[in-house]
N, C-alpha and C positions, 0 to 999 in steps of 0.2 A: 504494500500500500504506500502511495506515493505523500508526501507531507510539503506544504509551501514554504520551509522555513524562512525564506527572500521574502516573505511578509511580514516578518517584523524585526528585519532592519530596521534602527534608526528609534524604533517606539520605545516609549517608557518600560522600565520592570514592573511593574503590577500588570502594564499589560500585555507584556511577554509571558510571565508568570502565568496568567489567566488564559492566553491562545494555546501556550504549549500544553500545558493539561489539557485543553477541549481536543485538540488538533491529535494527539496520541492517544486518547481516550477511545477518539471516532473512530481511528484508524485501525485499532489493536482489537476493539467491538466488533468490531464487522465480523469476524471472526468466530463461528462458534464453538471455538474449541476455549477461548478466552471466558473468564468469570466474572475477572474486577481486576480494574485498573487503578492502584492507590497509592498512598503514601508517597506523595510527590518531594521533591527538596528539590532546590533551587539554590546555586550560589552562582556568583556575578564574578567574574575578574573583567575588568576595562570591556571588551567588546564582545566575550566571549560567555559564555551562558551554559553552567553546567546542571544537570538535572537527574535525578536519580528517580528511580518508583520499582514499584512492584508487580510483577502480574503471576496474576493466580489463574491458571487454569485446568485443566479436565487432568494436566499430568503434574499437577503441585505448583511451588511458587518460585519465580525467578526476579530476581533482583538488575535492573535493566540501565544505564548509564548510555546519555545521549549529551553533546557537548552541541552548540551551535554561535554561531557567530551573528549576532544581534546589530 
């Protein structure tokens, strides 16, 4: 599943914070093998956007780290 990260370039952290959970939420959901997508964290260096979370699905829980460039 594809994700627009190049959409938020440039935008505030709350609303980086708030796109990238709906945006990995929707995309990890589609999926029926997926249960829940939680426990997000967020930390910030200068441009760069790291995020951690969890998914739980039908074969247990994995711990998931995605970095992006804001």
């Amino acid at each position: 599943y594809g994700i627009a990260w190049n959409e938020l370039i440039g935008e505030e952290r709350p609303y980086v914070r708030a796109e990238m959970k709906r945006m990995i939420q929707e995309a990890l959901l589609r999926d029926d093998r997926i249960l829940e997508v939680v426990g997000f964290e967020f930390d910030f260096l200068e441009d760069t956007c790291h995020c951690t979370f969890d998914v739980q699905s039908i074969y247990g829980e994995i711990e998931i780290e995605k970095e992006v460039q804001v």
